[in-house]
KOLBAGU-202192 format. One record per residue (C-alpha): residue in three letters; x, y, z. Coordinates in steps of 0.5 Angstrom, whole numbers, plus 2048, in hexadecimal, padded with zeros to 3 digits. Layout:
BEGIN
ALAXYZ...
REM end
This chain:
BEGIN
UNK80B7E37EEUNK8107E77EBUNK8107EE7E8UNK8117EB7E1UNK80B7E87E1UNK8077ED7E5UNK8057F27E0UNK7FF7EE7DEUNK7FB7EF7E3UNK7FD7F67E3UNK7FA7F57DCUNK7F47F27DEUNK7F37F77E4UNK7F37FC7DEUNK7EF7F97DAUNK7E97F97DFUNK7E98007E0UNK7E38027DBUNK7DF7FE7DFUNK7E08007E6UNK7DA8067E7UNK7D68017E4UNK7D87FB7E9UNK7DC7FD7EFUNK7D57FF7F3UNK7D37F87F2UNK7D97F47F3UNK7DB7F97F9UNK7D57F67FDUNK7D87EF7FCUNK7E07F0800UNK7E07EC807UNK7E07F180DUNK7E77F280FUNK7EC7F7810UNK7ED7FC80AUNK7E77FA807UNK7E5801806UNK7EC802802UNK7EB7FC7FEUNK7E47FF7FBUNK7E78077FAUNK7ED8077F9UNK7ED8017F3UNK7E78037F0UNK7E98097EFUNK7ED8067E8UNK7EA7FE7E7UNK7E37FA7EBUNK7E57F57F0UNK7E57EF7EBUNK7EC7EE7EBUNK7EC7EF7F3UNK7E77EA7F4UNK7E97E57EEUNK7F07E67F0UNK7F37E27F5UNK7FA7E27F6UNK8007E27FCUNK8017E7800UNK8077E87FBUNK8047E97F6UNK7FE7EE7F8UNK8047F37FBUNK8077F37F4UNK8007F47F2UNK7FF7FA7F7UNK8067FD7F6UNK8047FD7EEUNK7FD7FF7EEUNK8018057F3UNK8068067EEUNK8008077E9UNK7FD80D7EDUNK7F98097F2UNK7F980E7F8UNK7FB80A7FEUNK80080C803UNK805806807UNK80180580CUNK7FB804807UNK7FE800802UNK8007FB808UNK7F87FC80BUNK7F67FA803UNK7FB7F4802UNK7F97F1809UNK7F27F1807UNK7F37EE801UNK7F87E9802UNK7F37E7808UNK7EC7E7804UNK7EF7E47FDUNK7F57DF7FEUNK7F77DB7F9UNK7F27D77F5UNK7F27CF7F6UNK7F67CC7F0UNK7F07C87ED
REM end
């Protein structure tokens, strides 16, 4: 994925930022177990629910430049935390088998 095409998911992450007071409780119980868990269910949904997350499905890559664009949006995350979240994501939603 290269910076020119990221800013969709950006978009995407936005735009599901009404519903997260709504949704992230629900869909919070449903992450597999795993180190940085805990940041995923706080630190995301503090703007958007999980439905990107968990609907998501991407390289290791690309989750670090989802990570380093939800940071530069204001997601409150410090280096190491960033790299705790990234693993976790990269671990527990790789890339989707192509149909």
């Amino acid at each position: 994925m290269t910076k020119t095409e990221f800013p969709w998911i950006a978009a995407l992450l936005m735009a599901a930022s009404g519903a997260a007071a709504i949704v992230a409780p629900a869909l919070a119980q449903n992450l597999p177990n795993g180190n940085g868990k805990e940041l995923v269910e706080t630190v995301c949904t503090s703007c958007h629910d999980l439905s990107p997350v968990t609907e998501g499905g991407f390289s290791r890559e690309d989750w670090d430049l989802v990570v380093k664009n939800m940071i530069d949006m204001g997601a409150p995350l410090k280096p190491d935390q960033a790299l705790l979240v990234t693993n976790y994501l990269a671990a527990n939603f790789p890339p989707k088998p192509k149909p």
